[in-house]
C-alpha positions as CSV (number, residue, x, y, z in Angstrom):
1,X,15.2,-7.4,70.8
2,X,11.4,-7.7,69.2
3,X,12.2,-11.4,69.0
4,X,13.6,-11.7,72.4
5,X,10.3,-9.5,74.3
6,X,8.6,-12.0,72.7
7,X,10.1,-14.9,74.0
8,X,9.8,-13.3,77.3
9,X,6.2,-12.3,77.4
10,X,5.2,-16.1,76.1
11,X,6.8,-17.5,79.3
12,X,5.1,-14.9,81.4
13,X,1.8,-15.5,79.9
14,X,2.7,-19.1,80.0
15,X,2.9,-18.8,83.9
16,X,0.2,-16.4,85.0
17,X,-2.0,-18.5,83.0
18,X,-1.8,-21.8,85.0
19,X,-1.8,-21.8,88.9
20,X,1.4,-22.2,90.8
21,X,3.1,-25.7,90.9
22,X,5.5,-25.3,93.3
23,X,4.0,-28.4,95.3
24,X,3.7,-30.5,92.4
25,X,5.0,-31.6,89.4
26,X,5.0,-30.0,85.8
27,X,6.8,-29.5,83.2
28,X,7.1,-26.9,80.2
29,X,6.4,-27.9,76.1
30,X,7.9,-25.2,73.8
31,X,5.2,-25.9,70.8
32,X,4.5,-24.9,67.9
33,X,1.4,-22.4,67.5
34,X,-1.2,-24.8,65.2
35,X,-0.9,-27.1,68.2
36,X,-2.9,-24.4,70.3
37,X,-4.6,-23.4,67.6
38,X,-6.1,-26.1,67.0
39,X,-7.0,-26.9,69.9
40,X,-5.2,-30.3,70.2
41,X,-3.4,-29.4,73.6
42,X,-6.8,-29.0,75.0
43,X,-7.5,-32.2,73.9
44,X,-4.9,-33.8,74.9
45,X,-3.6,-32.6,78.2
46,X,-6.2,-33.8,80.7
47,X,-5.6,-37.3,79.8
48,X,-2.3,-37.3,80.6
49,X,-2.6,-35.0,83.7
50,X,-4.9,-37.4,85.4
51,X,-2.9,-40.5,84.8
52,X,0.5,-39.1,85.7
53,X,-0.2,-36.0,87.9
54,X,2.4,-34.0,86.1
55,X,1.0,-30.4,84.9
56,X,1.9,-29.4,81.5
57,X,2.7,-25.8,80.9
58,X,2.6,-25.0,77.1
59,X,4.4,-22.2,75.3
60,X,2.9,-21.7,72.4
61,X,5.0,-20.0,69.7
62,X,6.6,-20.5,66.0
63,X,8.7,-23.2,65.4
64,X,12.3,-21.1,65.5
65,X,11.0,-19.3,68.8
66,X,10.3,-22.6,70.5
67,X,13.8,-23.9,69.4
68,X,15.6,-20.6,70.8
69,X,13.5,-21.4,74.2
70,X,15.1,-24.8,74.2
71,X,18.1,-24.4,73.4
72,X,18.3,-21.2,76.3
73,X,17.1,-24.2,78.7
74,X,14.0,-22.4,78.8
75,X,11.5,-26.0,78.2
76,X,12.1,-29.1,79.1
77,X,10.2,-30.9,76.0
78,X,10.5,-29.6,72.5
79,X,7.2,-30.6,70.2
80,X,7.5,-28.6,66.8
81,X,7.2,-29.3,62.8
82,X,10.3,-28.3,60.9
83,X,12.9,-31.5,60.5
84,X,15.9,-29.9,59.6
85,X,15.8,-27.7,62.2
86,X,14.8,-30.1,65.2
87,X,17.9,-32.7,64.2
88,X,20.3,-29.2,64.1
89,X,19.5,-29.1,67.7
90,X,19.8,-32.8,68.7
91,X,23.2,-32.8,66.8
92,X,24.2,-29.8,68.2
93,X,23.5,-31.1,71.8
94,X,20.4,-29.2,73.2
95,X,18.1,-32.7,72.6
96,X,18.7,-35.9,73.6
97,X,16.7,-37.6,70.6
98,X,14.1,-37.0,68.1
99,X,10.5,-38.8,67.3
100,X,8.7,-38.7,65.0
101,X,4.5,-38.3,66.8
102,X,2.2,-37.0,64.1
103,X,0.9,-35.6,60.9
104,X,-1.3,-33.5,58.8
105,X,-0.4,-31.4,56.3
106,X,-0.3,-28.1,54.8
107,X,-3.2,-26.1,53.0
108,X,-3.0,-23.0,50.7
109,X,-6.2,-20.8,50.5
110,X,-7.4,-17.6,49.2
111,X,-10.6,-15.6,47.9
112,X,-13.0,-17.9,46.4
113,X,-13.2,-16.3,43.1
114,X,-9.6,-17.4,42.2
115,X,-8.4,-14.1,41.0
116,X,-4.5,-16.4,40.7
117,X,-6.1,-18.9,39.0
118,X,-4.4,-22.0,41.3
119,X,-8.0,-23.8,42.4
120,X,-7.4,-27.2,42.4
121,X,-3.9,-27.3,41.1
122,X,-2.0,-30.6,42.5
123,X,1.8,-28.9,42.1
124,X,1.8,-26.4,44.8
125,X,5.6,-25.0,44.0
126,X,4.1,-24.4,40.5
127,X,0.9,-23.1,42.6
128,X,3.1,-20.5,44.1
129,X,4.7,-19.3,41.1
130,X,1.4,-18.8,39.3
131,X,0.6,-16.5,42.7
132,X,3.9,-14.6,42.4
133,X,3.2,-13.9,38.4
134,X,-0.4,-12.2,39.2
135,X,0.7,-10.6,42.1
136,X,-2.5,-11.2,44.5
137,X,-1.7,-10.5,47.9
138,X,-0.1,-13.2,49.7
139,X,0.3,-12.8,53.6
140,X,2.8,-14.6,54.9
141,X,3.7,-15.3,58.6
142,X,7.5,-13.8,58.2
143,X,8.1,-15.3,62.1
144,X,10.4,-18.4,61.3
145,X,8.2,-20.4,62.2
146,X,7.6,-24.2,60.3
147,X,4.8,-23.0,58.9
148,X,6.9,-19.9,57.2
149,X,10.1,-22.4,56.4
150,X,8.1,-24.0,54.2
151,X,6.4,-21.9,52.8
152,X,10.0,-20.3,51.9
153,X,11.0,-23.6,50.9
154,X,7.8,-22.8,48.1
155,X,9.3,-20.0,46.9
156,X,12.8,-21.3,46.1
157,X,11.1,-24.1,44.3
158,X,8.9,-22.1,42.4
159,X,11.9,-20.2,41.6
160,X,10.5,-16.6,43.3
161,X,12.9,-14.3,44.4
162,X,11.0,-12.3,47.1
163,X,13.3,-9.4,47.8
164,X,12.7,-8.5,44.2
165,X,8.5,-9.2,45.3
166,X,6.4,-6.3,45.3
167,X,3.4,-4.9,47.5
168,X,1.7,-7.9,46.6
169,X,3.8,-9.9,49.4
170,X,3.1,-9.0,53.2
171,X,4.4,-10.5,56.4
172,X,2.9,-10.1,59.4
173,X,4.8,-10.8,62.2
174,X,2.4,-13.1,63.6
175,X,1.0,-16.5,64.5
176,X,-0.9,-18.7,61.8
177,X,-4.5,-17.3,63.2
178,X,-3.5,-13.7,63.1
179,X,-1.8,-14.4,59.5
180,X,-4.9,-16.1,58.7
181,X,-7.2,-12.7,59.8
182,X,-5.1,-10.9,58.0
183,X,-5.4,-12.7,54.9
184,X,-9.4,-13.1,55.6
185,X,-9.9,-9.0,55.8
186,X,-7.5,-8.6,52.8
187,X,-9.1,-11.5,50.7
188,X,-5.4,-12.8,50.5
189,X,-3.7,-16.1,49.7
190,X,-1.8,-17.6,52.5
191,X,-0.4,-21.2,53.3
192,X,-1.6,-22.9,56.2
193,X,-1.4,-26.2,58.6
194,X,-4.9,-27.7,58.1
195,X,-5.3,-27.9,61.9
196,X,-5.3,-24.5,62.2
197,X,-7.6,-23.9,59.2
198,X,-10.0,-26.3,61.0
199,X,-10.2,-24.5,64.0
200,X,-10.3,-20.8,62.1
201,X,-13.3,-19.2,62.2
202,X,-12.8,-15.8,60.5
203,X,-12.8,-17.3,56.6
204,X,-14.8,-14.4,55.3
205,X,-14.4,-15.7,51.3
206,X,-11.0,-17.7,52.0
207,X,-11.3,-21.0,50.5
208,X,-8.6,-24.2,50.2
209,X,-7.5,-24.1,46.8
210,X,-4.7,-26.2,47.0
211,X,-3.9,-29.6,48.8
212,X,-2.8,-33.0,48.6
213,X,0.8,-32.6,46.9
214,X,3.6,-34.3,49.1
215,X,5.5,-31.2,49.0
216,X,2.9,-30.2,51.6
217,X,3.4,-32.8,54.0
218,X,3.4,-31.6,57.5
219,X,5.8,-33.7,60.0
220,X,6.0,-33.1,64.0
221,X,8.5,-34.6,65.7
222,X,9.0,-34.1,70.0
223,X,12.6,-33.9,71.6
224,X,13.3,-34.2,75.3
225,X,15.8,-31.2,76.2
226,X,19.2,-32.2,77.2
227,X,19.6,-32.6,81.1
228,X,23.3,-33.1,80.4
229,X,23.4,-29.3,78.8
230,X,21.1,-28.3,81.3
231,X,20.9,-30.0,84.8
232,X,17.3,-28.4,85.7
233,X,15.7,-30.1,82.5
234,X,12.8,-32.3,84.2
235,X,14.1,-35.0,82.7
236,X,11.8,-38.2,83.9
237,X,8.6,-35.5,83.5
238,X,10.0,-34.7,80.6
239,X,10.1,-38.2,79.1
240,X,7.3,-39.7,80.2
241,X,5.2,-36.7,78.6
242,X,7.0,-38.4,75.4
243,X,6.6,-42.2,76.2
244,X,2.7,-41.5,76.5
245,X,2.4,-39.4,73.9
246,X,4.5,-42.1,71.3
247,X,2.6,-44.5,73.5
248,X,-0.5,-46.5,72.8
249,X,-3.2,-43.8,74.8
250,X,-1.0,-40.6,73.3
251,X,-1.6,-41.7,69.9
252,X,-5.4,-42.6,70.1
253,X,-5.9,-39.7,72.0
254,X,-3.7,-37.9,68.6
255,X,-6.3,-40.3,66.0
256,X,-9.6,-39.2,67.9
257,X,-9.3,-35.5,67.7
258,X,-11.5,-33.9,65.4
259,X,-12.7,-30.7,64.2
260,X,-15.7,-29.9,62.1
261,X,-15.6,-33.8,61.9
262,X,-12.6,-34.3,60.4
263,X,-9.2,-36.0,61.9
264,X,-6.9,-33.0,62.2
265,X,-3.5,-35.2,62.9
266,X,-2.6,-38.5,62.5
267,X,-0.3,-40.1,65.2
268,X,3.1,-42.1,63.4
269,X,4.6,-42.8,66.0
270,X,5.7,-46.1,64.9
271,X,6.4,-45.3,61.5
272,X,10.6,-45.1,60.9
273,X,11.8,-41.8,60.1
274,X,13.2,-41.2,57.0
275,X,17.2,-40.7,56.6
């Protein structure tokens, strides 16, 4: 039911925050929350309004929310970061196809005196082990979200069972920039997309401690909704949202954004996904 409200109030806010389009075209992006975040929509969106005239309405939530807004019919373009479960809803007919579109990558940070000990470790499963043996607080997103798959996906490979983890381990609930204050006004370790880290301003003593290990690699892929499962999916919107986003402007619009001077995704369209 708390899942569901929250569903719900997204698409409201979603709606009173852009004017009505009744006379015009739009069309709705269930996203993932570091794409707000990090202010890549922002970015992005006017380019592609101008040339094509079609509004974009972005719901903004964790990766399993968007999904369930997709597969209710609720979006008519799915843009989130957690393989597995974008090709469970192409095979299981809500998407027509998925593409790969960008990438950064994953981040953890905590309190820059290291209480863990994991500063500049290049293993991050191991990293995350080391965390769960000192039990330092770790705050976690606990929304099933990509962010929080992966993370899990940590855990198992560090071999840490968490229903056996103490106080140490807190979920909030929330979004990577409320996990992220969280973990600032506890001085707490958390994992992060690096586009959201880049756009957080509330560090307090949080540092990056650990990055560059391929086990943090940080895929997004974008799915056009099925209009066979569900007739009112925009469908032409819809796809040519995608074609210019995989397309030569989308993905030098994707290259040029930058925060604090650094590239926060980089565009792969073109790049073959992996089996």
């Amino acid at each position: 039911m708390i899942a569901r409200r929250a569903l719900l109030g997204a698409l409201l806010a979603a709606s009173l925050a852009l004017p009505a389009a009744a006379a015009g075209k739009f069309i709705t992006v269930a996203s993932t929350t570091s794409t707000e975040n990090s202010g890549l929509f922002k970015a992005l969106l006017p380019a592609f309004e101008q040339k094509t005239e079609i509004e974009v309405r972005v719901v903004a939530v964790g990766t399993g929310q968007a999904i369930k807004l997709a597969q209710n019919g609720d979006a008519d373009v799915l843009l989130v970061h957690h393989k597995p479960s974008e090709e469970a809803f192409v095979a299981e007919g809500y998407g027509v196809e998925r593409r790969e579109v960008m990438y950064n990558d994953y981040v953890l940070v905590g309190p820059g005196d290291d209480p863990a000990g994991i500063a500049g470790m290049t293993d991050a499963a191991a990293a995350m082990a080391r965390l769960a043996a000192a039990g330092e607080p770790f705050a976690s997103r606990g929304d099933d979200s990509g962010t929080h798959k992966r993370e899990q996906a940590l855990w198992k490979e560090a071999g840490v069972d968490l229903e056996q983890a103490g106080d140490w381990y807190r979920e909030t609930g929330s979004g990577m920039g409320a996990t992220l204050n969280t973990a600032s006004g506890m001085n707490a370790y958390a994992l992060t997309d690096r586009g959201t880290w880049l756009s957080f301003k509330n560090r307090g003593e949080l540092e990056i401690l650990v990055e560059g290990d391929a086990q943090l690699f940080n895929q997004y892929g974008v799915i056009l909704v099925s209009p066979e499962r569900f007739p009112h999916v925009r469908k032409d919107e819809g796809q040519a949202f995608i074609d210019w986003l995989l397309g030569e402007d989308g993905q030098r619009a994707i290259a040029a954004y930058r925060l604090e001077g650094e590239q926060a995704f980089f565009p792969n369209a073109a790049r073959k996904p992996a089996s």
